[in-house]
N, C-alpha and C positions, 0 to 999 in steps of 0.2 A: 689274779686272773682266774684262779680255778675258782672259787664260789663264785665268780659270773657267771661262766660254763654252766657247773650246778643248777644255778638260778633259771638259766637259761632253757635246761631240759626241764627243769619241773615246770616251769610255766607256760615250755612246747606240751607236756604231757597233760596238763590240766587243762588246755584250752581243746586238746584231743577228747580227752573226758568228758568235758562239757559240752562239744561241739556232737556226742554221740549220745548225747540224754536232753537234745531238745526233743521237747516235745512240740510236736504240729496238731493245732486244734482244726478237726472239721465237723464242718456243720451234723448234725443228728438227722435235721427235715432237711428232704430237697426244697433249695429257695427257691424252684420251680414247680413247686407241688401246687395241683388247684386247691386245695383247703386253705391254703395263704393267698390267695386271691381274692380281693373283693369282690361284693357281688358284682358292678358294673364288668368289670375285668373277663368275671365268667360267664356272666351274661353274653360277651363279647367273643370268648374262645370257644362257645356254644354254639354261635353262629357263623365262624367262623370255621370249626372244624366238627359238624354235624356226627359225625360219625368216632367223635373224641366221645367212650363209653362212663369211661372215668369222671369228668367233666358235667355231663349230665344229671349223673347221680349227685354230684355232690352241688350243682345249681337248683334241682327238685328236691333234695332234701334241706336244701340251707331255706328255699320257700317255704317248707314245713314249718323247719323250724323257729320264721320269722313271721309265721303267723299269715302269709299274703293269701292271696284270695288260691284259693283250691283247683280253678276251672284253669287260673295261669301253670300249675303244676302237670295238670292232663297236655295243655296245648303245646305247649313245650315238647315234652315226651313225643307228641303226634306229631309235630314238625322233623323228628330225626328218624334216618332209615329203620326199617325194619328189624332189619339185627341190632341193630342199637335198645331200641323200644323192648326187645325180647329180654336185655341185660337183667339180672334176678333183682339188683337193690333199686333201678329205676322201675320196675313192675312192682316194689313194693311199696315207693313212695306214691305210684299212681294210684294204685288201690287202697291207699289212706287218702290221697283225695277227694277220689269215688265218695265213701266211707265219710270222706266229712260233707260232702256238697248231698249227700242223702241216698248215693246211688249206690246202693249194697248191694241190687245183685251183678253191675258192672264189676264192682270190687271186688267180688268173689270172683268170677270168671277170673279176671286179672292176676291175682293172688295163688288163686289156683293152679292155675296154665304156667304161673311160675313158677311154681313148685315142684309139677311134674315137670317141664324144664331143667330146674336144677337136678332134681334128682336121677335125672338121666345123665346130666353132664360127668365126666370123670373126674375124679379127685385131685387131677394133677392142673386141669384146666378150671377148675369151680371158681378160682378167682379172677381168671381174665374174663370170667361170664359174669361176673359179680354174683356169684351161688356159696361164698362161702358158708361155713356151717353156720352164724351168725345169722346172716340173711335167711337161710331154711326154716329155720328155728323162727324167727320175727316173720316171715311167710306162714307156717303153719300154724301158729299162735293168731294172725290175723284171719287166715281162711276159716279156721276153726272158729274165731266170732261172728263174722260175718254170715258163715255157714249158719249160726244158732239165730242171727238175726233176722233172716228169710224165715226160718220156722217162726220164729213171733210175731212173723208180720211188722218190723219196729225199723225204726234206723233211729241213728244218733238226733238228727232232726225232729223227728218225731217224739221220740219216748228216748230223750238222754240217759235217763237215769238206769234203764233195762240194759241201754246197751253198754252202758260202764259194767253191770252185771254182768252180760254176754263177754265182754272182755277177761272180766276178773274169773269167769269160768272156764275161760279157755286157756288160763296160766296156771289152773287147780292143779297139783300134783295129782296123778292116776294111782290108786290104792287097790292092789288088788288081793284079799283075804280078808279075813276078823280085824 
């Protein structure tokens, strides 16, 4: 009867052991995040919740990045309130719109206006405004072409190949001495 006993607490204790080294997997991405949303989906929570900032951005720039027509990226944007439209990463997606449908000096304005925007925002809010340092950085790399593409008289319509130049000059690293 005593090695039952015995038996009995190591297999109470080892089920204690083990019962204290599960591990619980949870998920990394919110399975609510809109980046897991297909387009229809955001399309949807776009029009449904106009003033979803988040949402926006990542409905204008998933148009970017699919290529759709540039003017559906501006009308969009212009469908949602005011503060919304002001958000730094939707003003940056609008201003490569601009920028592709030929309208450089809108995109400048746009780009710009966000820029100072962001740069006024405070560092503890830059990401509820979508002004992270990311976005600043991809604002002032855009303003900065666009800016050189008004002096040329050019847009990407026009004269492609200048304004890839105009791009690639405004990512040059700054050198200053010998």
């Amino acid at each position: 009867m005593r090695w039952r006993t015995q038996l009995a607490v190591v297999g109470a204790l080892g089920a204690l052991y083990l019962a204290g080294n599960v591990a619980f997997v949870r998920p990394v991405m919110d399975p609510h995040s809109v980046d897991r949303l297909n387009l229809a989906a955001l399309e949807e929570l776009v029009a449904r919740e106009p003033t979803n900032a988040v949402a926006l951005r990542e409905l204008t720039g998933r148009y970017l990045d699919l290529s759709m027509p540039s003017q559906l990226v501006i009308d969009v944007a212009q469908r949602a309130p005011a503060g919304t439209q002001r958000d730094g990463k939707v003003c940056l997606n609008v201003a490569r719109a601009h920028e592709l449908l030929g309208g450089i000096e809108e995109g400048s304005r746009v780009a710009n206006a966000a820029l100072n925007r962001c740069a006024n925002t405070p560092p503890e809010l830059a990401g509820l405004y979508g002004c992270d340092v990311r976005v600043q950085t991809e604002l002032a790399l855009l303003a900065s072409a666009l800016d050189r593409m008004i002096q040329w008289h050019i847009s990407p319509v026009t004269d492609p190949r200048r304004a890839a130049l105009a791009h690639d000059i405004a990512g040059r690293p700054i050198r200053i001495g010998p």
